[in-house]
C-alpha positions as CSV (number, residue, x, y, z in Angstrom):
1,X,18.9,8.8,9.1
2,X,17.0,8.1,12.3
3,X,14.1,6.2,13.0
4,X,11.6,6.9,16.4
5,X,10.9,2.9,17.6
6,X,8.6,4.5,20.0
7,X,5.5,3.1,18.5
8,X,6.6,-0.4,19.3
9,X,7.7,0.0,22.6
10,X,4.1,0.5,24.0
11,X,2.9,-1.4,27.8
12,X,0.7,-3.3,25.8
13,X,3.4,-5.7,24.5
14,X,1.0,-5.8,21.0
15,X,2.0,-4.5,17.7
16,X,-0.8,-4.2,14.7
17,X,0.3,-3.8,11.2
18,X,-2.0,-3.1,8.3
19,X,-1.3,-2.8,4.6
20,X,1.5,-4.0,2.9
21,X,4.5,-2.4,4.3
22,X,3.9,-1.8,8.0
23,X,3.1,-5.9,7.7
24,X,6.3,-6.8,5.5
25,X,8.7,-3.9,7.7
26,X,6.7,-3.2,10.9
27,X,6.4,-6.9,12.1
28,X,9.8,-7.6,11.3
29,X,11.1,-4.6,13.4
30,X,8.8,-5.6,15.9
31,X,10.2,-9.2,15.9
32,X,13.7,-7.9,16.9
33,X,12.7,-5.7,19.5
34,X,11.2,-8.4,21.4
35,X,7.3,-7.4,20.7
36,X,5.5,-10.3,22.1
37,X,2.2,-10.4,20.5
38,X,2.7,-9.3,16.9
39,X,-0.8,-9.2,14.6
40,X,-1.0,-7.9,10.9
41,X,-3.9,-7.2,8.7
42,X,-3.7,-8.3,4.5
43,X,-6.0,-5.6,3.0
44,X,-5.6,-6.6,-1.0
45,X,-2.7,-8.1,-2.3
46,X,-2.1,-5.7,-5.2
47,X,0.6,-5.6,-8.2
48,X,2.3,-8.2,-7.2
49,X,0.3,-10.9,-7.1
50,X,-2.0,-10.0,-9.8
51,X,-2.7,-12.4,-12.7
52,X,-3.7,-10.5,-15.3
53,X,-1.6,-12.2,-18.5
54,X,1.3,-10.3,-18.4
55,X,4.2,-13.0,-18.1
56,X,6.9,-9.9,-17.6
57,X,10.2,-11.2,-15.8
58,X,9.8,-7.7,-13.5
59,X,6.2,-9.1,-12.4
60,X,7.6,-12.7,-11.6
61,X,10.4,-11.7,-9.5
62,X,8.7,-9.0,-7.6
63,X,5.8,-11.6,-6.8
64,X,9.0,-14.0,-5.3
65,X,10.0,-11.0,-3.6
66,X,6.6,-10.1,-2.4
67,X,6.0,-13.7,-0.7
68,X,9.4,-14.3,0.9
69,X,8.9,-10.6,2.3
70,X,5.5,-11.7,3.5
71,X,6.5,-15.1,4.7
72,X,9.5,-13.6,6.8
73,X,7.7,-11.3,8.1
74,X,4.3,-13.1,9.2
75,X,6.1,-16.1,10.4
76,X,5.5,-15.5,14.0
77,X,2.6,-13.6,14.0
78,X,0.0,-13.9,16.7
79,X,-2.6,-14.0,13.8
80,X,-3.2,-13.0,10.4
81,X,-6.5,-11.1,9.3
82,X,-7.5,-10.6,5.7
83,X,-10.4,-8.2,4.0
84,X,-10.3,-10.9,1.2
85,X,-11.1,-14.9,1.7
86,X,-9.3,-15.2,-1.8
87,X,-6.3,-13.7,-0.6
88,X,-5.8,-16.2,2.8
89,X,-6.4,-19.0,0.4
90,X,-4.2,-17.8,-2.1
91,X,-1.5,-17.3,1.3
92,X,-2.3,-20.5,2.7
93,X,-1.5,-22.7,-1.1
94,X,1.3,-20.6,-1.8
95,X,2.7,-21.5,1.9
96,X,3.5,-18.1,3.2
97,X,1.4,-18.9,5.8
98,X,2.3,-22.1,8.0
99,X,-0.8,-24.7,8.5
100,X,-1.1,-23.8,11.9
101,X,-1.4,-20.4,11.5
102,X,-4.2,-18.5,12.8
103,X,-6.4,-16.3,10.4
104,X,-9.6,-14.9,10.1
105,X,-11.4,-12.7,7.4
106,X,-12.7,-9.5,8.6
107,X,-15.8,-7.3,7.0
108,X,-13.5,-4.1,5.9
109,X,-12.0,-1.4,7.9
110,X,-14.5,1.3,7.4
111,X,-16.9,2.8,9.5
112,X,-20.5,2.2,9.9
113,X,-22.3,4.7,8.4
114,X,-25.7,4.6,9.8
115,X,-24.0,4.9,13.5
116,X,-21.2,7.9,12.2
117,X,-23.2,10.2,10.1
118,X,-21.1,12.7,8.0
119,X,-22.2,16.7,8.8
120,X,-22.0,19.1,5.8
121,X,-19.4,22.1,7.4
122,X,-19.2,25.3,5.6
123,X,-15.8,26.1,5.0
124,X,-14.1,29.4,4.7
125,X,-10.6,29.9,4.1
126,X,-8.4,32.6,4.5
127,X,-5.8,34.0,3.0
């Protein structure tokens, strides 16, 4: 199996993950190849870390797993941006963040809609 590291050998020295697994396996790549400025964006936090009453041994060992993943991984980030206040607070009492760590919460990742306005196309396909 073969993987293309091209993506993080850009003349920008920066690397941006977003989502859970370009954050857990893209900053840690990124790490060993010497990226300088490593930054990674926390959209939701998911199964994982979801407390909704089931006490299942699966559910308790994944969340372990989930955190050190996260903790590795985001350890010498540049900064850390979340779509969710909860969820940095939630990182910062668990201590998968350090103290010093620098984060901010963002307003989404969409786009805004009264600047890019969606066109109705007519499409035709062809067989």
């Amino acid at each position: 199996m073969s993987f293309n590291f091209s993506c993080f050998k850009n003349s920008s020295g920066r690397f941006f993950a977003y989502t859970i697994k370009p954050v857990v396996y893209g900053l840690l790549i990124a790490r060993i190849l010497g990226v300088p400025k490593r930054f990674g964006l926390i959209t939701g936090l998911g199964y994982a870390f979801s407390n909704d009453g089931s006490p299942g041994l699966l559910r308790k060992m994944l969340g372990a797993f989930a955190r050190q993943l996260y903790r590795l991984s985001l350890s010498g980030a540049e900064a850390v941006f979340f779509q969710n206040p909860d969820d940095r607070e939630l990182f910062r009492f668990q201590r998968i963040l350090k103290r010093q760590a620098y984060t901010c919460v963002v307003n989404g990742s969409g786009l805004i809609s009264n600047i890019f306005v969606l066109h109705r196309y007519q499409l035709k396909f062809v067989f």
